[in-house]
C-alpha positions as CSV (number, residue, x, y, z in Angstrom):
1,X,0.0,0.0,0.0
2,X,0.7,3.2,-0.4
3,X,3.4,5.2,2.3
4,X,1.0,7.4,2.5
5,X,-2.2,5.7,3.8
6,X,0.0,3.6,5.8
7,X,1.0,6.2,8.0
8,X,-2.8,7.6,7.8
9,X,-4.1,3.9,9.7
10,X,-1.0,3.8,11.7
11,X,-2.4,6.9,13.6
12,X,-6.0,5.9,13.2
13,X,-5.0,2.8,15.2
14,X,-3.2,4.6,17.9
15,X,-0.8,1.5,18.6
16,X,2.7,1.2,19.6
17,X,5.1,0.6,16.2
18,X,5.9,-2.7,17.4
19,X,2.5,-3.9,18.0
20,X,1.1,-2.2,14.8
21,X,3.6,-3.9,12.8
22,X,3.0,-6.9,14.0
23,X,0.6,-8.3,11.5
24,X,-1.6,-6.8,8.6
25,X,-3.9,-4.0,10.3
26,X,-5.3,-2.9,6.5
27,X,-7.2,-5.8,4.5
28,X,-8.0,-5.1,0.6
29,X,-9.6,-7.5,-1.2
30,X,-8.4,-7.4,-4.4
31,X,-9.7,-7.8,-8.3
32,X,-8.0,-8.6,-11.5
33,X,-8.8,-7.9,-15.1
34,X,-5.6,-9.4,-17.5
35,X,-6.0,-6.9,-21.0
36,X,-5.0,-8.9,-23.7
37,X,-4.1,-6.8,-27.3
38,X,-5.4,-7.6,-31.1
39,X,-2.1,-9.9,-31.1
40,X,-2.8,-12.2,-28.3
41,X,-0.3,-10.0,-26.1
42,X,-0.7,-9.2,-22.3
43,X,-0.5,-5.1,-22.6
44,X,-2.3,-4.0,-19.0
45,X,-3.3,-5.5,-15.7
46,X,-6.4,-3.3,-14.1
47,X,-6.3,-3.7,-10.4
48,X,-9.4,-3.4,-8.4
49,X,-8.6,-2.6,-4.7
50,X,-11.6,-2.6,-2.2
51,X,-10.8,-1.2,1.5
52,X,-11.9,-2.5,4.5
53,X,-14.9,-1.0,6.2
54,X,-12.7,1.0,9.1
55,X,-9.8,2.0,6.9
56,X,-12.9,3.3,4.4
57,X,-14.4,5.0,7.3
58,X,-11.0,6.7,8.3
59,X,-9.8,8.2,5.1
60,X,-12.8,9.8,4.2
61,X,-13.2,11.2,7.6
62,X,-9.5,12.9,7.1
63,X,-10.4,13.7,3.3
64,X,-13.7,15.4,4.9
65,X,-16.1,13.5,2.9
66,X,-19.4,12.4,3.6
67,X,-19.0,14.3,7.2
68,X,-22.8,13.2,8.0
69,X,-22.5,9.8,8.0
70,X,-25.2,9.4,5.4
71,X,-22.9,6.6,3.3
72,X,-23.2,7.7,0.0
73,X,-21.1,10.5,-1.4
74,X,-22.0,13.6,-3.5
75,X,-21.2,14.7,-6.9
76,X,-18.5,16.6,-5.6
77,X,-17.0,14.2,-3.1
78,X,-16.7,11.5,-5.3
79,X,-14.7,13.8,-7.5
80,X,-12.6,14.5,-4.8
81,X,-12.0,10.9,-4.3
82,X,-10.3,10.4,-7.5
83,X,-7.0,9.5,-7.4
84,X,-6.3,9.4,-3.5
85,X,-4.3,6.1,-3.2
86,X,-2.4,6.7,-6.7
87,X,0.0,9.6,-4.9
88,X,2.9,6.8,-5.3
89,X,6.5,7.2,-3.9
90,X,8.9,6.6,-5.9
91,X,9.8,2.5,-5.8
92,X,6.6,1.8,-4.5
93,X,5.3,-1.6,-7.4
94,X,2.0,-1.3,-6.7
95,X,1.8,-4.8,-4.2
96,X,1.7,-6.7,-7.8
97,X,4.0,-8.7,-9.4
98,X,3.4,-10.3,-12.9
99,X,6.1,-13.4,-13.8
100,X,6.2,-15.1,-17.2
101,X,7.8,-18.5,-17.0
102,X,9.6,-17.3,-14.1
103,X,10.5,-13.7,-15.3
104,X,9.3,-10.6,-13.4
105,X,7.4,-8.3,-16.2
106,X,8.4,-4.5,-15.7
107,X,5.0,-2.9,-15.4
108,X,3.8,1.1,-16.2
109,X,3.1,3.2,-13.2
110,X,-1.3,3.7,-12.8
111,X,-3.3,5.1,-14.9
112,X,-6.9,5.8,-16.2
113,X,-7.9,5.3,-12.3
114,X,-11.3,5.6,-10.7
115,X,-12.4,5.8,-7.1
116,X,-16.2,5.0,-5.5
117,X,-17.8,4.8,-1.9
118,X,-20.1,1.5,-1.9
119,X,-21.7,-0.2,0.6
120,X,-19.2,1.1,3.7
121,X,-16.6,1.1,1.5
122,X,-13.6,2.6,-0.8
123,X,-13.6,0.8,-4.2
124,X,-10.4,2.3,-6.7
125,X,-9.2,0.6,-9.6
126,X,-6.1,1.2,-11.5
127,X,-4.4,0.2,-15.1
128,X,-0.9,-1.3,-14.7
129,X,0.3,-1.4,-18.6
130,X,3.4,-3.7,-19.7
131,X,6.1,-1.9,-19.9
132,X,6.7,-4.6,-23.1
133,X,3.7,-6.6,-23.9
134,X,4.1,-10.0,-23.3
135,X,3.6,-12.9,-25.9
136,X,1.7,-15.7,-24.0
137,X,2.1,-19.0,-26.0
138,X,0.6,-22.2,-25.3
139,X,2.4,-24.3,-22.3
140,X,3.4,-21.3,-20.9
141,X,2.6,-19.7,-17.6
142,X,1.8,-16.4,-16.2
143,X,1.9,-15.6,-12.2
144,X,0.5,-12.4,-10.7
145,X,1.1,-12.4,-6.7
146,X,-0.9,-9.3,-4.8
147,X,1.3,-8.7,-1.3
148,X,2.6,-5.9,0.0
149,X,6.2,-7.0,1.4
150,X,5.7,-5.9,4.9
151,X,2.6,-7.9,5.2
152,X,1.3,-4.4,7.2
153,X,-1.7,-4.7,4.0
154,X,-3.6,-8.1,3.5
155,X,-4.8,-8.9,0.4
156,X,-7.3,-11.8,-0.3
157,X,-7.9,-12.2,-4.3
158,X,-11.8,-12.0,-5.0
159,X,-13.2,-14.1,-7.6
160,X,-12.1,-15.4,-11.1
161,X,-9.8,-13.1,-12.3
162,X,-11.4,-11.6,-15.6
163,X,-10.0,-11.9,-19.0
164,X,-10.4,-9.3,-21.7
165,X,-9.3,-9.6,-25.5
166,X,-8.2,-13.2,-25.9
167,X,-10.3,-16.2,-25.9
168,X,-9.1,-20.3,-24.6
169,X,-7.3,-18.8,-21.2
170,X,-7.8,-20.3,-17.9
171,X,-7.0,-18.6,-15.0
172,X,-7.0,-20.0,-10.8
173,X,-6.6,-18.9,-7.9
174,X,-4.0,-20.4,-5.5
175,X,-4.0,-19.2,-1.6
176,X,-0.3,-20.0,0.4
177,X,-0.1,-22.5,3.3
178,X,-1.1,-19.7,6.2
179,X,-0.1,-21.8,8.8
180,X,3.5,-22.6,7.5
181,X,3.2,-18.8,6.7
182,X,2.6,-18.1,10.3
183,X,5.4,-19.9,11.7
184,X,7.8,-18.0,9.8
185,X,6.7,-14.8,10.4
186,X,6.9,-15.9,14.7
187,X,10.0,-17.3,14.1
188,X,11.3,-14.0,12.1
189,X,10.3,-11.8,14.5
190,X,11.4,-14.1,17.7
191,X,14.6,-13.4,15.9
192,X,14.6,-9.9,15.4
193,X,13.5,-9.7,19.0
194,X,16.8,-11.9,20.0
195,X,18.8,-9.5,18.4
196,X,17.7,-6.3,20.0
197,X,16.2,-4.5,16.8
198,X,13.1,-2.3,16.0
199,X,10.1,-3.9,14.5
200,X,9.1,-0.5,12.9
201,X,12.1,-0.1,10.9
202,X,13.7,-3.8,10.4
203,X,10.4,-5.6,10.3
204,X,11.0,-8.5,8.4
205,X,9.6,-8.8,4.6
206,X,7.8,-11.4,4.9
207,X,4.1,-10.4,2.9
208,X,5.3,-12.6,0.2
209,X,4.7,-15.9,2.0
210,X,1.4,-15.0,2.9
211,X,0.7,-13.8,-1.3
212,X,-2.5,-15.3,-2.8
213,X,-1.6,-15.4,-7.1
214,X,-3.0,-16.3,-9.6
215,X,-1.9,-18.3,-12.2
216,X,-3.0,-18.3,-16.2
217,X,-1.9,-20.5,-19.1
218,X,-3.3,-20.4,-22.5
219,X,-4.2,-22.4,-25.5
220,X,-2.7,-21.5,-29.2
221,X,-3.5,-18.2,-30.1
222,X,-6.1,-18.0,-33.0
């Protein structure tokens, strides 16, 4: 997630770095839409990020939107919504990575974003283009893992992820083995407990392990 609104439920939660750290206090769950061109090529990932209820709650309050509570937003606020998690440091991937047969595809920073206040909560969605678009042939395999490395964000992939442009794809859904996940993450911070250092800066990356992906592979292209 972005610096930014990491900070802004860090102080909503009014915790101790250490025990804030700890384990994910922001839960997203996340969409995917895989943009193939007229050649059969990946060229854009759209992202769909949907914020927990509190976090939801919290950033509007400190945007000043829908200040009576009435959950829906005006013309005007929703306007104003645009665009408030794609303020992006620089470095910051977007919690997404895309491999192809093992290598990691460079990807575009956001674009052509949208924002939305439904039912309780903050719905944005992004476009991530290819940086090169990627030929997808048959017996191949494409992973995208959603994580954000310091497993302070918790993603959970929603649905079937949607395919747009190219026909005979499958794509599934694979979730990671949370309790082996969990004993790492003890045993990493057990260490960095043994060795004296500070959980808010050296917390251990360890939001990969925890990464739901998804995997796609595709017949022939016609």
């Amino acid at each position: 997630m972005p610096r930014a609104l990491r900070i802004l439920a860090l102080a909503a939660l009014g915790a101790t770095p250490v025990a804030a750290q700890a384990h994910p206090h922001m839960f997203i769950d996340a969409g995917l839409e895989l943009v193939f061109d007229d050649a059969d090529q990946l060229a854009a990932v759209r992202v769909v990020w949907a914020y927990d209820a509190f976090y939801s709650m919290i950033a509007l309050s400190d945007m000043g939107l829908d200040a009576a509570f009435s959950g829906t937003l005006t013309a005007e606020e929703r306007a104003a919504l645009q665009g408030f998690d794609m303020q992006w440091i620089e470095g910051f991937d977007g919690d997404i990575v895309v491999h192809l047969d093992g290598v990691v595809q460079d990807l575009a920073g956001p674009a052509d974003w949208t924002a939305d206040y439904v039912d309780g909560r903050i719905i944005s969605s992004h476009l991530r283009p290819l940086e090169d678009r990627a030929h997808l042939p048959k017996g191949a395999e494409l992973r995208i893992q959603v994580y954000d490395s310091t497993y302070y964000t918790a993603y959970t992939i929603v649905g079937t992820p949607q395919i747009t442009g190219r026909d005979g794809c499958n794509a599934r859904v694979f979730t990671p083995d949370r309790e082996a996940a969990d004993a790492q993450l003890m045993a990493a911070l057990s260490e960095l407990e043994g060795t004296g250092g500070d959980a808010e800066v050296d917390f251990p990356a360890v939001g990969e392990m925890f990464s739901e992906e998804v995997r796609v592979t595709c017949a022939a292209a016609s």
